[in-house]
N, C-alpha and C positions, 0 to 999 in steps of 0.2 A: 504494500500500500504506500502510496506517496505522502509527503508534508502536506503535500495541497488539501489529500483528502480527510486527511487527519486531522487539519485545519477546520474545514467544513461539519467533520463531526461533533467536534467541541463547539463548534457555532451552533449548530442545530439542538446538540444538547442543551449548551446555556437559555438557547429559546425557551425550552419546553419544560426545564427543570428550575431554572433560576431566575427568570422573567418574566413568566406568563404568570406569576399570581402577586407582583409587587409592583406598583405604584408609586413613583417617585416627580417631584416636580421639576417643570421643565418649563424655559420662557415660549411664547406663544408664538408661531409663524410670522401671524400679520402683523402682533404688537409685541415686543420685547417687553413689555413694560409689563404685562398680565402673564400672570401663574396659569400655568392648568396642569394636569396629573395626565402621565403618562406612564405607557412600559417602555423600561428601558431597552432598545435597540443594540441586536450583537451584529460586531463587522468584524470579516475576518481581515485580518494584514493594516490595512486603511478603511478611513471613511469615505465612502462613495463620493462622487461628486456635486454637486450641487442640478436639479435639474432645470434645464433649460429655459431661461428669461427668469429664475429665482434668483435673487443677490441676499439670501437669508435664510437659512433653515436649522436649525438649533440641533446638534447632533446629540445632544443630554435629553436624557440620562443614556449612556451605551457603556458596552467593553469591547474595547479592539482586542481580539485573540491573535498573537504573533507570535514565530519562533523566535526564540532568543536563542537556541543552540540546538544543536545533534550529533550526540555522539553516540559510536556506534561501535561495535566491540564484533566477537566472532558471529555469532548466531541471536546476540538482542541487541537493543539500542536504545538511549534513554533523549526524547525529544523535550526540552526545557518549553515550556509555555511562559510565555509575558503575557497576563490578560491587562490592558488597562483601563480604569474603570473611573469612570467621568458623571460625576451628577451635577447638579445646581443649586442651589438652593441662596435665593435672596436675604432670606432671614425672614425678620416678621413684615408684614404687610398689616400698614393700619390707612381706613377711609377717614379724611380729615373733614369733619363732619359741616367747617364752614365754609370749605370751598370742595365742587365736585371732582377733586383731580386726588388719585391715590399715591401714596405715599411709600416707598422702600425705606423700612430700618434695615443696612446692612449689617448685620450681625458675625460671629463669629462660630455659629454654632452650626455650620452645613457639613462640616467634616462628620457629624454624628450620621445624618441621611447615607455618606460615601460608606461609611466604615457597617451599615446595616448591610447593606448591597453589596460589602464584598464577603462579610461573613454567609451572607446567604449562599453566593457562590461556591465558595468553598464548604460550606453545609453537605450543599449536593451534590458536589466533586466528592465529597469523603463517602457521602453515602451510598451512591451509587455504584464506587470504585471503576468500573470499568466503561470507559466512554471509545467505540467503534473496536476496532482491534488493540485498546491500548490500556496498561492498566494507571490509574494513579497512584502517583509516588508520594513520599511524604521525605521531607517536612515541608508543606506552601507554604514559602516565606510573601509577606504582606508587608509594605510599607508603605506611606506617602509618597508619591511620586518626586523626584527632584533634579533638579539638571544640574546634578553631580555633586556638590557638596550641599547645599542650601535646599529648604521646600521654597520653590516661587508660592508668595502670593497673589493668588489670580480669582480671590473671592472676586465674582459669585459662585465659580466655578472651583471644583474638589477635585484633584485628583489623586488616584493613588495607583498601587500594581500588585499582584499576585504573581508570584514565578512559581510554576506547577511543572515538576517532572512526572514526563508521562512516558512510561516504560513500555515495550514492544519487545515483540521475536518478530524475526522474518525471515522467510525459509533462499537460503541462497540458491542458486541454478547449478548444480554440478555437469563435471563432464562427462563424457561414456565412459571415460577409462578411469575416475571415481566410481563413478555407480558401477561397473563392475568387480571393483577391490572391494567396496561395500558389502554387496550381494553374495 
C-alpha cells in the first residue's frame, strides 16, 4: 500500500470517528465577524484551494494529516503522522445592547476548544488501534504548534500537532530463484 493511500485512510477515519459528532466554532463565509458551529474539516497533505471567484473561506476548525517521516526496516515500516489541528475560537461575544453592532472580547481561552479536539483524536486513534492496513503506535506526542523555538501568537486562531507512528508490514516481491531456496 502507498503513503498516499495510507494518507486517505486516516482522512477518512478522522471523518467518521473524530469529526462527525463535534462541533467547534468557526468564523462565517460571508461575515468574519459572526460565529457559527461547524464540523471540523480533514485535509490530507494541504488545504485545498480556495474555489473559484471566492477570496474567503475559513479553513477552521480542520487537521491536515501529513507525513513527517518513513522508515522502513526488513519486512515492516513505521510511517510518522503530523496531524495539524486548527480551530478558532474569538472568545466571548457580547450584543452591546445600545448600539446594534456586536462586539468580540478577544480572550485567551481558545486553546481549551484546540486541546478538546485533539484529545478526541487521539481518543479514537487509541481506541480503534488499527486504521486501513496500519497499526497505531504509541507514545502520540501533542504539542502546541510552533515555528521552532517560540508558540506564535495568532489568536483567534489555535494551533497545535499530534505526531502518531503508525506501524505496517509489507510483503516485499521476491525472485524465482528466492522462492525457490524458500520452497
Amino acid at each position: 500500500m502507498t503513503t498516499e493511500r495510507r494518507i486517505d485512510d486516516v482522512c477518512a477515519f478522522l471523518r467518521e470517528y473524530a469529526c462527525g459528532d463535534i462541533l467547534l466554532k468557526r468564523p462565517d463565509d460571508d461575515d468574519p465577524e459572526r460565529v457559527e458551529w461547524a464540523h471540523p474539516q480533514v485535509h490530507g497533505v494541504y488545504i485545498p484551494r480556495l474555489p473559484e471567484g471566492q477570496d474567503w473561506l475559513s479553513p477552521t476548525p480542520c487537521v491536515i494529516v501529513g507525513p513527517l517521516n518513513d522508515t522502513r526496516q526488513r519486512d515492516e515500516g513505521t510511517l510518522t503522522l503530523r496531524l495539524l489541528v486548527m480551530t478558532w475560537d474569538p472568545g466571548t461575544r457580547e450584543d452591546v445592547e445600545e448600539e446594534p453592532v456586536r462586539k468580540l472580547e478577544i480572550d485567551r481561552e481558545g486553546w481549551r476548544a484546540l486541546y478538546t479536539f485533539m484529545e478526541r483524536i487521539q481518543g479514537a486513534m487509541a481506541e480503534h488501534v488499527t486504521i486501513g492496513d496500519m497499526e497505531v503506535g504509541f507514545p502520540m506526542e501533542t504539542a502546541l504548534y510552533s515555528d521552532g523555538e517560540t508558540v506564535p501568537d495568532l489568536r483567534p486562531y489555535y494551533l497545535g500537532q499530534i505526531d502518531v507512528p503508525m506501524r505496517y508490514v509489507f510483503t516485499r516481491r521476491r525472485s524465482p530463484h528466492t522462492r525457490r531456496l524458500l520452497d
